[in-house]
C-alpha positions as CSV (number, residue, x, y, z in Angstrom):
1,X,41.6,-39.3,6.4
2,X,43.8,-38.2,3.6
3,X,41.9,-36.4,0.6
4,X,42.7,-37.4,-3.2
5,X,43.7,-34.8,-5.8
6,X,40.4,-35.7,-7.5
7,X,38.8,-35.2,-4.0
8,X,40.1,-31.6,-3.7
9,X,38.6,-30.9,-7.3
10,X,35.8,-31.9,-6.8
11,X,35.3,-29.9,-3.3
12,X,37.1,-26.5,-5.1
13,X,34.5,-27.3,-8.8
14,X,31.3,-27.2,-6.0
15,X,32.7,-24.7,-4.2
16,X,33.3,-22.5,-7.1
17,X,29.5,-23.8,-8.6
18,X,28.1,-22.5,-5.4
19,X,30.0,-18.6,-5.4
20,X,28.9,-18.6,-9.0
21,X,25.4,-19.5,-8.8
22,X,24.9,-17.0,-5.9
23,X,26.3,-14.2,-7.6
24,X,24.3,-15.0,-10.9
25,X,20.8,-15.5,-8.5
26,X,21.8,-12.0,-7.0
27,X,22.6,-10.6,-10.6
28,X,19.8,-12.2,-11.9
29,X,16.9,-12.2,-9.3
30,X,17.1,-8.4,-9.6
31,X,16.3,-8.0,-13.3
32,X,12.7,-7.8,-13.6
33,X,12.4,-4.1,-13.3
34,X,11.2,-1.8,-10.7
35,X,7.6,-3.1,-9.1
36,X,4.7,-1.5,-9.3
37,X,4.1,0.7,-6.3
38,X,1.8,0.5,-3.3
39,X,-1.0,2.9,-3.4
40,X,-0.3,4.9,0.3
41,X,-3.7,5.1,2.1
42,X,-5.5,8.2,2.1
43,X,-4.4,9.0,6.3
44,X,-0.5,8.7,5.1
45,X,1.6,10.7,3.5
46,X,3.0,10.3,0.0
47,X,6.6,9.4,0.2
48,X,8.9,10.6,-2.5
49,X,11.5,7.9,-4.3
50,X,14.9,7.7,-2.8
51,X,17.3,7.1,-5.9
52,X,20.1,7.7,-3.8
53,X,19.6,4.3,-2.8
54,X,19.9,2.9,-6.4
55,X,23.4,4.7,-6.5
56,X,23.9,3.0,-3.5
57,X,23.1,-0.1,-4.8
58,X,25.1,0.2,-7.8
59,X,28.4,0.9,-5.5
60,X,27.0,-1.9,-3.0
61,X,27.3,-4.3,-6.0
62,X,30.5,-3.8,-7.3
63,X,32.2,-3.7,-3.7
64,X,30.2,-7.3,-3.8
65,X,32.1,-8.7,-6.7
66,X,35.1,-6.9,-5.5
67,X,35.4,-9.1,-2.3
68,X,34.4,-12.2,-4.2
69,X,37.7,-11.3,-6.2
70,X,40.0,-10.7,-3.6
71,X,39.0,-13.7,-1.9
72,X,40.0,-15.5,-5.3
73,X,43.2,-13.6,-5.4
74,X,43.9,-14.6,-1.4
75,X,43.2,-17.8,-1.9
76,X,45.5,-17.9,-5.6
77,X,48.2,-17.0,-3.8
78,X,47.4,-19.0,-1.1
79,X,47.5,-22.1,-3.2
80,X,51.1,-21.2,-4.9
81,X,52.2,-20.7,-1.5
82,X,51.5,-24.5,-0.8
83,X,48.6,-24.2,2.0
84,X,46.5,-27.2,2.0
85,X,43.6,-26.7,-0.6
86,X,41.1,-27.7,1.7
87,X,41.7,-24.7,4.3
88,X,42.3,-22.3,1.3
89,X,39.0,-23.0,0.0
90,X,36.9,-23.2,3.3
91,X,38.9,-19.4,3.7
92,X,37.3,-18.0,0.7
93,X,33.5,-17.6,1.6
94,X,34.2,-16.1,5.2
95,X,36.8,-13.9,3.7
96,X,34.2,-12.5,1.3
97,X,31.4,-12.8,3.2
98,X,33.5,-10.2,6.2
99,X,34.0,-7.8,3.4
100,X,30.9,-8.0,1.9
101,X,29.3,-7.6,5.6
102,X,31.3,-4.4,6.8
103,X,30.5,-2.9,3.6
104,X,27.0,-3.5,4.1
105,X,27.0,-2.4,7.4
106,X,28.9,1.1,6.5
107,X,26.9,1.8,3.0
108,X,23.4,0.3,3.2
109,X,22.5,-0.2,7.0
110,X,22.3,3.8,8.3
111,X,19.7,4.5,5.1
112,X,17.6,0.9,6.2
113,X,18.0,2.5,9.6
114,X,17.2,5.7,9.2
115,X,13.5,4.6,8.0
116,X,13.3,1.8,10.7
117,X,15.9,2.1,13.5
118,X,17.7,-1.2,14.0
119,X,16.2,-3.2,17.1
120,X,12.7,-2.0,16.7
121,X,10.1,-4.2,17.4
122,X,7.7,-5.2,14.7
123,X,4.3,-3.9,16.6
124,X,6.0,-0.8,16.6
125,X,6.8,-0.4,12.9
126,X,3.9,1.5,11.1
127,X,2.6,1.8,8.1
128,X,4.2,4.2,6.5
129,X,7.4,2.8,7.5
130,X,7.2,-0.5,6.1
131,X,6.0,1.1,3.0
132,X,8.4,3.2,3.0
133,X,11.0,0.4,3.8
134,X,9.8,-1.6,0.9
135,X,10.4,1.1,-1.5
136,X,13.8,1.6,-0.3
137,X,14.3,-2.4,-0.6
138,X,13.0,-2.0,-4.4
139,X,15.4,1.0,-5.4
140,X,18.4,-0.9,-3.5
141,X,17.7,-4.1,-5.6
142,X,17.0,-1.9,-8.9
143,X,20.7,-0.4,-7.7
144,X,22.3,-3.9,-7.1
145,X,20.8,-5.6,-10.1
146,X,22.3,-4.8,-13.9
């Protein structure tokens, strides 16, 4: 089945709608501020904020919008080089989405990690640790959001 012009708008418009609208929810979903803590229980330990994490955060975000770019610039050239637009747009998002997920891995994963070791099972996470994972969650976000 051979695709119309119009087709291939339409598919690159949604496709386009879609990256946008994820990156203004991400931009967007973060903006209400930091939340109000959770009072630790008397038998556990205060744990002190991490803003390291909202630096991290910061850098986590642009390398986000970074590797939506390149993808756009891949793709740009892509195009001029007279690929079929359908594979040059079904490219973009696991392009990105590679970047975005080494990235991830390298920048955010060891400090996750580091308060709850990947592969541990959840009766074995305790208090503390989920609280102090969602602090770190909160100062990440407060990092990736603007």
């Amino acid at each position: 089945m051979q695709l119309s012009r119009s087709d291939l708008r339409v598919i690159l418009v949604t496709r386009l709608g879609v990256a946008l609208a994820v990156a203004a929810a991400l931009t967007m979903g973060c903006r209400r501020g930091p939340s109000t803590p959770i009072p630790p229980t008397p038998a556990t330990p205060v744990l002190a904020a991490d803003e390291s994490l909202v630096t991290i955060g910061r850098a986590y975000s642009a390398v986000m919008l970074d590797s939506y770019a390149e993808a756009f610039r891949r793709a740009a050239d892509q195009v001029e080089a007279g690929d079929s637009l359908v594979d040059v747009i079904a490219r973009i998002r696991p392009y990105s989405d590679a970047a975005r997920s080494r990235s991830f891995a390298a920048m955010v994963s060891p400090r996750f990690g580091a308060i709850v070791p990947d592969g541990t099972p959840d009766a074995q996470v305790v208090a503390v640790q989920r609280r102090a994972l969602a602090r770190a969650f909160r100062e990440f976000a407060r990092g990736v959001g603007r």
